[in-house]
C-alpha positions in Angstrom: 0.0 0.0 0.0 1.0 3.1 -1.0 1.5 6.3 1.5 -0.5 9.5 0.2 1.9 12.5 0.8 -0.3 15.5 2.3 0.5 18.3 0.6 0.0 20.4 4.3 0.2 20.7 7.7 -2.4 22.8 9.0 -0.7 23.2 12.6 2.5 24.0 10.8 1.5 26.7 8.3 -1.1 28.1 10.7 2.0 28.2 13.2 4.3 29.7 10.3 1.8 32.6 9.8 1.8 33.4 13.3 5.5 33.3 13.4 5.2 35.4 10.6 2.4 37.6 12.9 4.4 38.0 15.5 7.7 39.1 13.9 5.3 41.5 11.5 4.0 43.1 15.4 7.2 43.4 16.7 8.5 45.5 13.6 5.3 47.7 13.6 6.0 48.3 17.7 9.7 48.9 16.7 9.0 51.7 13.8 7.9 55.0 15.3 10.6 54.9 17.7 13.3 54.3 15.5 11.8 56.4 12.7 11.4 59.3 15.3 14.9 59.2 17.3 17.1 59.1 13.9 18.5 62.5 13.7 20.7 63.7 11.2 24.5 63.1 12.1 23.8 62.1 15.4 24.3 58.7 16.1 23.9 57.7 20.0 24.1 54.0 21.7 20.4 54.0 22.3 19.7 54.8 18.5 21.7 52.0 17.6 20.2 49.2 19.8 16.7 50.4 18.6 17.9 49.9 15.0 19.3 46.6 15.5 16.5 45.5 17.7 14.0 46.5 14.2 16.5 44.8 11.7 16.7 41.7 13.5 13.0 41.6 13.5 12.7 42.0 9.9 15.3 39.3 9.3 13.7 37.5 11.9 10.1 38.1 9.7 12.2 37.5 6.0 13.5 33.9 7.3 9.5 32.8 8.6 8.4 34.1 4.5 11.1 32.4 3.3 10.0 29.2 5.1 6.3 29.4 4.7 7.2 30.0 1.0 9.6 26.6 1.2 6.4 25.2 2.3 4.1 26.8 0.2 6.0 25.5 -2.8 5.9 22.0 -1.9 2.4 21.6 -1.3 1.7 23.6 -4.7 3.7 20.9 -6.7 2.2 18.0 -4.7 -1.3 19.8 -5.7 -0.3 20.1 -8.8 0.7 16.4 -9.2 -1.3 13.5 -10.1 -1.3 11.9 -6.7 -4.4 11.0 -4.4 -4.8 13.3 -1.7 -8.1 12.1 0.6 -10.7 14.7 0.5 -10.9 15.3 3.9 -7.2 16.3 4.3 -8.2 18.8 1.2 -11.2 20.5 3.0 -9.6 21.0 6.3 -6.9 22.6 4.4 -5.4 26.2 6.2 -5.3 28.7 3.2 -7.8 30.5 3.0 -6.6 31.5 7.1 -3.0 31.9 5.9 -3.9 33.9 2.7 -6.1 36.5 5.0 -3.7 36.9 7.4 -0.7 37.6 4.4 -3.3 39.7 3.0 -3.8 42.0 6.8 -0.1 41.9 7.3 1.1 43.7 3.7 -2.1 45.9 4.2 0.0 46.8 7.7 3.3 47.1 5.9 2.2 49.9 3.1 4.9 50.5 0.8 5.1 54.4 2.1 5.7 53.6 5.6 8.5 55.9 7.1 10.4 52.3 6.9 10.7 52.6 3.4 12.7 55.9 3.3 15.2 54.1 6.1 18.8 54.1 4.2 19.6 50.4 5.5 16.0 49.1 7.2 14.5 50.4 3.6 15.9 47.5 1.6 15.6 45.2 4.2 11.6 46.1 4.9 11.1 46.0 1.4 12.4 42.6 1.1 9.7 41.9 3.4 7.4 42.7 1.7 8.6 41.4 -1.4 8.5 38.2 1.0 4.9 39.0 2.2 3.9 39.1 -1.6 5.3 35.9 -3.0 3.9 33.5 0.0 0.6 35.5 0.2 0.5 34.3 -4.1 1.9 31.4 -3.5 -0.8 30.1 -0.1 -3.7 31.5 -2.6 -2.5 29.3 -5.5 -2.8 26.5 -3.1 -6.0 27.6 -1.9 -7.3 27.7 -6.0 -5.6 24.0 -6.6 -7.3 22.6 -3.6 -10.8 24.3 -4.6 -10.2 22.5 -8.4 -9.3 18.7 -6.8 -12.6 19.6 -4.6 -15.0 20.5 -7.3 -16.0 17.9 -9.8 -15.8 18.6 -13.5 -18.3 18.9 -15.5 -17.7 16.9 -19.0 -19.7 17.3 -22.2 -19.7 15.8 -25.7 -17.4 17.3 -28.4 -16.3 16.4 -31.5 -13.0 17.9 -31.1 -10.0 16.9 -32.4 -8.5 15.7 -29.0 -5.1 15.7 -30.3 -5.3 19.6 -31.7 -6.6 20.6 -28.3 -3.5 18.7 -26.6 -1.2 21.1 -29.2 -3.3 24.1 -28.6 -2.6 23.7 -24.7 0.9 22.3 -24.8 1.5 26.0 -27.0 -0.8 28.2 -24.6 2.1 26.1 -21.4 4.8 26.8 -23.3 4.0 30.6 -24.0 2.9 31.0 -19.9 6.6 29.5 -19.2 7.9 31.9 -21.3 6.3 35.0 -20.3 6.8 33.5 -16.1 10.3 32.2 -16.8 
């Protein structure tokens, strides 16, 4: 007997985004402070620690997206296999949760947020939410594959040339890679 590979973990993504969360909270507690005590050529200890204090967080935040996405990706391409996956592992599945709470935390983390203008923190929080972006596309791709294996297709009579269709998808692939890739 064969082993179905789940494509998730709902404990483990639904803990990933609260990783995510949590590291998102910390940063939006750490910005005012450090946006309002930078002063122009004045550099003090205090200044510092609050600046390395918000740059670990993001890094802290950038390694939990990087993860999620990890994860994300492997339950896309097991989705996207051929495999049997039981139907009840598909409709307890945890993103449409995880793609809400991406979708709350880049509302949070606007792209004009004093962070942005930051000569060092600016790359780094826009890394973020370059971070925030991919695994929020990548949980709702999931989400879409999962709502496809749920819902039955509906199949009708055609003369069509079966093989022509093949060709005319294989081309329509083919130009998608290109255009992605």
């Amino acid at each position: 007997m064969s082993r179905t590979k789940v494509p998730f973990s709902k404990v483990a993504m639904l803990s990933l985004a609260l990783s995510v969360s949590t590291s998102c909270a910390q940063i939006a507690a750490a910005a005012p402070q450090v946006v309002d005590i930078i002063k122009p050529g004045v550099t003090s200890k205090h200044e510092l620690e609050q600046k390395a204090r918000l740059r670990q967080s993001i890094k802290a935040a950038i390694a939990d997206l990087r993860q999620m996405h990890k994860s994300l990706e492997e339950s896309c391409h097991i989705l996207s296999a051929d495999g049997f996956i039981p139907k009840y592992v598909l409709i307890e599945h945890p993103y449409a949760e995880v793609v809400q709470s991406l979708r709350a935390l880049e509302e949070a983390n606007k792209e004009g947020a004093p962070l942005a203008a930051l000569p060092v923190i600016g790359e780094e929080y826009q890394t973020l939410r370059r971070q925030l972006a991919k695994a929020r596309s990548l949980a709702v791709r999931n989400e879409i594959l999962i709502n496809q294996r749920l819902s039955d297709p509906q199949v009708f009579d055609s003369s069509i040339d079966s093989n022509g269709l093949r060709a005319l998808a294989d081309m329509a692939t083919d130009r998608l890679h290109r255009l992605v890739g």
